[in-house]
N, C-alpha and C positions, 0 to 999 in steps of 0.2 A: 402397875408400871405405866410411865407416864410417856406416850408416844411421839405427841407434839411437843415442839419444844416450848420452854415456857418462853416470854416477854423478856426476863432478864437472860434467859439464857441467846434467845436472837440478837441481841446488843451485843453481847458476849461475840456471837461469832462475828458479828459484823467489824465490831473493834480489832478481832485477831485476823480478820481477813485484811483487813488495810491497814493493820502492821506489817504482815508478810508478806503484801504486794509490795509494801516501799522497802523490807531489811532484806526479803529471800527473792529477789528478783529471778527470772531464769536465767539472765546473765551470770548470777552466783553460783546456782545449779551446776550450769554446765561450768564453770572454772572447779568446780568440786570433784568433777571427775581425772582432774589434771592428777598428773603422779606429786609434782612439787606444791599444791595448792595447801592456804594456810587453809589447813579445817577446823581451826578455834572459831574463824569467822567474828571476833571481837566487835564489832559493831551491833551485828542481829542479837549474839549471847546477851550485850546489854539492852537492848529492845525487849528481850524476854525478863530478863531479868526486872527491869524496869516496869514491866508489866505484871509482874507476879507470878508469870506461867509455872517456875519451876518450885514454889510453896502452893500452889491449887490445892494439893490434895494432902497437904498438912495442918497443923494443928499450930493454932498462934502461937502458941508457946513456945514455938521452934522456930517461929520466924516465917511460916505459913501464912496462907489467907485461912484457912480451917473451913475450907470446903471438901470436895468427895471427889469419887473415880467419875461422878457425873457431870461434874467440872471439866475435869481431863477429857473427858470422851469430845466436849465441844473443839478444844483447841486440837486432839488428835485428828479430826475431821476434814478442819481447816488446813493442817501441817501437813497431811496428804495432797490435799488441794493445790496448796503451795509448794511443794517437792522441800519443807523443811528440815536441812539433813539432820538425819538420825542421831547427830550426837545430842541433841537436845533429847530426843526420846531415851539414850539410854541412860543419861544423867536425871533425870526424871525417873527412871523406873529405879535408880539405884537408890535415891530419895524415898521411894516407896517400902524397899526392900529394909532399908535402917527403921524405915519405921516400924513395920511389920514385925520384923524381927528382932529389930534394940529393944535392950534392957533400959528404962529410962536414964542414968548414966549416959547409955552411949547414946541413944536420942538428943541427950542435950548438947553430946560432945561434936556428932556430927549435921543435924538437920540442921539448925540456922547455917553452914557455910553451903549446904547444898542448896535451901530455899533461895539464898540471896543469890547463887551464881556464882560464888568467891572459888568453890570448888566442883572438879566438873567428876562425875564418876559416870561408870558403867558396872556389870552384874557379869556373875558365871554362875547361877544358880539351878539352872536346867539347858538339856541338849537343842543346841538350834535345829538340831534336824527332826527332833520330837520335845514339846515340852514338857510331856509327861513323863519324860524323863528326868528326875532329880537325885537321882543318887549325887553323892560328895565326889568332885574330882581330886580331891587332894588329901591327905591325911595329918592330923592335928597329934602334936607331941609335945606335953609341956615339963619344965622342968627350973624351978626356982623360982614360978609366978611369970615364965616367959615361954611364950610357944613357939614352934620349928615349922614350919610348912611348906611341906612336897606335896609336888603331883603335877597333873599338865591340865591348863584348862584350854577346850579347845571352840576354834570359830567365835571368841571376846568381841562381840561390836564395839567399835571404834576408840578400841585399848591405847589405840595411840595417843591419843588427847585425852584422857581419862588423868585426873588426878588420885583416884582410888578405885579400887575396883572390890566388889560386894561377892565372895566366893566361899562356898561351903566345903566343910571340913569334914571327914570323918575321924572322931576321940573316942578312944574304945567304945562303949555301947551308945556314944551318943553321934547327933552329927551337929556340930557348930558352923555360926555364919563369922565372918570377920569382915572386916573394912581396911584394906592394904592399901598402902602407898603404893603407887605405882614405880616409885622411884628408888625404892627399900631396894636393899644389898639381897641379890637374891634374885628379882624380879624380872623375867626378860621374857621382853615383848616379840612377839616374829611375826609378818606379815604372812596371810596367806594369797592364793592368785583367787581373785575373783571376778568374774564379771561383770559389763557395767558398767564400771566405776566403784561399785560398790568395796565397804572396807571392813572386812576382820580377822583377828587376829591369833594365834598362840600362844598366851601364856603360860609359861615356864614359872614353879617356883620351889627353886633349890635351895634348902636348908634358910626358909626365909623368917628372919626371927622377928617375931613383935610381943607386943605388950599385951597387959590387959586392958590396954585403951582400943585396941584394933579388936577386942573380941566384942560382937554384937549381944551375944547369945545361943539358945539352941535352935535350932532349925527342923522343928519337926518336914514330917513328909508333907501335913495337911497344910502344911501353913506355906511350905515351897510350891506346891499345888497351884492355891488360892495364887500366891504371884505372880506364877508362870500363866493362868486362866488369865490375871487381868492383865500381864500384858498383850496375850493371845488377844482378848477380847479389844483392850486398846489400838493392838496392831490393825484389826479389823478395820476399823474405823476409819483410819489411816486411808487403806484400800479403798473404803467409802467417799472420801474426799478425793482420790485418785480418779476413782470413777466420773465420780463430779465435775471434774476438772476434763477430763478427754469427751466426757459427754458433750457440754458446752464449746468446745472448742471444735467440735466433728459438726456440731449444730451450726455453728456460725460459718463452719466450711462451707457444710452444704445447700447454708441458704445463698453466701456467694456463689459459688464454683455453680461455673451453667454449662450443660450439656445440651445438644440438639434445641441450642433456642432457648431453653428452661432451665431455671435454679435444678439441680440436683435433688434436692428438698421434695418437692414437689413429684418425684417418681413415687410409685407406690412401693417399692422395693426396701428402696431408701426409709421413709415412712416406716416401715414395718422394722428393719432392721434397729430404729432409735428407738420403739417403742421396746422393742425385747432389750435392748441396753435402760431405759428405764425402768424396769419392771425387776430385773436383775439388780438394779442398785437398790429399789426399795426392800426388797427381799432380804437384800446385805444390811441395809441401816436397821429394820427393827428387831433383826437380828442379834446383830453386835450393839444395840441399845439395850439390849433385854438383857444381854451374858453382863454388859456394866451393871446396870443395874441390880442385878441378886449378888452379883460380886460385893460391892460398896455396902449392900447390907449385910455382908458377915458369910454370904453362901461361898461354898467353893464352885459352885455353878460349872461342875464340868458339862452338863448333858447342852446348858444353853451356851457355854464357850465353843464347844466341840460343831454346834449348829450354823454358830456365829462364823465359826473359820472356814466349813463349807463355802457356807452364800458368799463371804466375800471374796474367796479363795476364787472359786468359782466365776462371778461376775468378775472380779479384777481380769479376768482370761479371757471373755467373755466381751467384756467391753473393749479392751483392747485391742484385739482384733478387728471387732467388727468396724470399727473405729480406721484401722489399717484398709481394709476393703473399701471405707465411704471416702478416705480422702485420697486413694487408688495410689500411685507412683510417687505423687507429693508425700505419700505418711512414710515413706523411708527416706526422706530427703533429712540429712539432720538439721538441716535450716530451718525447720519446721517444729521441734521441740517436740514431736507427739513422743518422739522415744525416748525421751525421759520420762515422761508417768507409765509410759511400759515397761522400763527397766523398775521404776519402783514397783509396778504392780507385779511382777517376774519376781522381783528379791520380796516384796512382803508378802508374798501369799505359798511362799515356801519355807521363811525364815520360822521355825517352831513348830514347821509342820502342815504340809499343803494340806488339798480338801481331802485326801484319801489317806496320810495320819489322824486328820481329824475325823476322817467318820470311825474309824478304828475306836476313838475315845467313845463316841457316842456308843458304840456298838457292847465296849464291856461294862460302860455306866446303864445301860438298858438289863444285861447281862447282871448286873451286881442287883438290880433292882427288883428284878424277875425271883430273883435268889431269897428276897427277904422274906 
C-alpha cells in the first residue's frame, strides 16, 4: 500500500482544491443550509462535471476517466475540506453502485449520463445507521417482463435532487438491484427533520412499475458489502479533509488571537492540544487510505473499513472540539464558520455507523476469522 501520495496524485488535489475554493465557497455552504435553497447548485455540478470528478472511478467505455476508488479517495479528501455538499458524493456512489452491480446492458444504459453529470442519482442499498446492514428494503414482483416495487426505503441522502435512485429488491430467493426514476408513478419522496442543515429522506414505493431497463442485476450480500465498505471508507476520508480544514483554521486562529501579550500559539497548552489534533488525523488518513485501497483491489476490506471508520469517527470528535476550546467564545459565533465543518464532522462520522457500530464490525470480522 502506498502511503505518500504520488506526484500525479498532489496536482490532482491541488487542481481539486482551487476548484472548490472558487465553485463551493463557504458562502455556498451556509446558503445550503437554508430550507428554500437550490441544492442542484448548477454552476459547481458543472465545475465537476467539467472536471471529471463524477466518471474517476469508471471505465472509458462509459464515459469515465478509467481510474479507481484511489482516485476518488483524493477528491473525497478535498470535498471534506471544502464542506462540498453531499449530493455530489451520493450521485458518485450511485455511479459506483451501477457499475458494481449492472449487467453490462445496464452499465451502458446508465453510466455515461452519470459520469457526464447529465443525471444526478443517490443509493438505498444499506442502513445509514449501520452499513452492514444490507438486507432489500423493498420487495420485487414481476409479471409480463415488468416489475412492481413496494417497500419504504428509509434516511435516502439527498433524494430530493436525485434523478434515480440505486435500491434493492428482494425476488423470491434472490435480491435485485434497480435504478428508479425518481419521478415514476409510485415514487414519493418525504423529508425527514435533521439537524444541521443536513438532508434525507423517505422513500416510499407503492406499486411502482418498471422495466427491464431499470433492473441492474443481482445483488449479492458480498457485493452490497464491498459498496457499503467503500463508501464507509470514502466517507472517512471526507472527515479527513474535515479535520484538515478545522486544523488550519484553529492554526491560523491561534497564531493571531494574543492573550496576556502573546499569540495563543505560543502557550504550551495550546501546543499540545494541536499536536494531539494532528496525530489523530494521521491516524484517520492511513487508515481510510488502507480500507480504499484493498477495497479498489477486489477486497471487501471490512476488518480495514471498520478500523478506518474508528480513527476518523474518532478524530472528527476529537478535532472538533478541541478546535472549539482553542478558538474559546469566538468558535460558537456563526460568523466564524467553524460549525460548519462540525456539523459535517457530527453528520459524517455517524452517517453508516459511528466509531462503536464500527468497532462492532471489526469485532465479528476478528470473530469470523478466529473461526476458520
Amino acid at each position: 500500500m502506498r502511503a505518500i501520495p504520488t506526484v500525479e496524485q498532489r496536482a490532482f488535489a491541488s487542481s481539486l482544491r482551487a476548484l472548490l475554493a472558487a465553485e463551493s465557497p463557504v458562502e455556498l455552504v451556509r446558503t445550503l443550509t437554508e430550507p428554500d435553497a437550490d441544492r442542484r447548485t448548477p454552476a459547481l455540478w458543472k465545475a465537476l462535471t467539467d472536471a471529471g470528478v463524477f466518471g474517476l472511478a469508471l471505465a472509458g467505455e462509459h464515459g469515465g476517466s478509467g481510474g479507481s476508488l484511489d482516485d476518488l479517495a483524493v477528491f473525497y479528501t478535498e470535498a471534506g475540506r471544502a464542506l462540498c455538499p453531499t449530493t455530489v458524493h451520493s450521485s458518485i456512489q450511485a455511479g459506483l453502485a451501477v457499475d458494481q452491480l449492472g449487467s453490462p446492458a445496464a452499465k451502458a444504459a446508465w453510466l455515461p449520463s452519470l459520469a457526464c453529470g447529465a443525471v444526478r442519482g443517490t443509493t438505498a442499498l444499506w442502513n445509514a445507521r449501520d452499513a452492514a446492514a444490507v438486507s432489500a428494503p423493498l420487495r420485487a414482483d414481476t409479471a409480463s417482463g415488468r416489475w412492481r416495487l413496494n417497500g419504504t426505503a428509509d434516511y435516502v441522502a439527498d433524494a430530493d435532487v436525485a434523478d434515480i435512485i440505486v435500491v434493492s429488491a428482494a425476488a423470491q430467493r434472490h435480491t435485485l438491484a434497480f435504478a428508479v426514476d425518481t419521478q415514476a408513478s409510485g415514487v414519493i419522496v418525504q423529508p425527514l427533520a435533521m439537524a444541521g442543515g443536513q438532508r434525507a429522506f423517505t422513500v416510499r414505493f407503492d406499486d411502482v412499475v418498471v422495466d427491464d431497463r431499470a433492473l441492474l442485476g443481482e445483488a449479492t450480500g458480498t457485493a452490497l458489502r464491498r459498496l457499503a465498505n467503500a463508501a464507509t471508507a470514502l466517507g472517512s476520508l471526507d472527515l479527513v479533509g474535515v479535520g484538515q480544514a478545522v486544523i488550519d483554521r484553529t492554526v491560523d486562529y491561534t497564531t493571531l488571537r494574543h492573550q496576556f501579550g502573546r499569540p495563543i500559539a505560543s502557550f504550551q497548552a495550546a501546543q499540545h492540544l494541536v499536536a494531539d489534533m494532528h496525530i489523530a488525523l494521521a491516524a484517520a488518513r492511513l487508515a481510510a487510505h488502507a480500507a480504499v485501497f484493498w477495497i479498489a483491489r477486489g477486497r471487501t476490506a471490512t476488518r480495514e473499513t471498520a478500523i478506518a471508520r474508528v480513527h476518523a469517527a474518532t478524530a472528527a470528535r476529537s478535532i472538533t472540539l478541541d478546535a472549539h476550546q482553542l478558538h474559546g467564545g469566538m468558535g460558537y459565533v456563526t460568523e466564524t464558520d467553524l460549525y460548519l465543518w462540525s456539523e459535517r464532522a457530527r453528520f459524517g462520522s455517524t452517517w453508516g455507523g459511528g466509531a462503536d457500530v464500527a468497532a462492532g464490525w471489526l469485532e465479528e470480522t476478528l470473530r469470523a476469522e478466529e473461526a476458520r
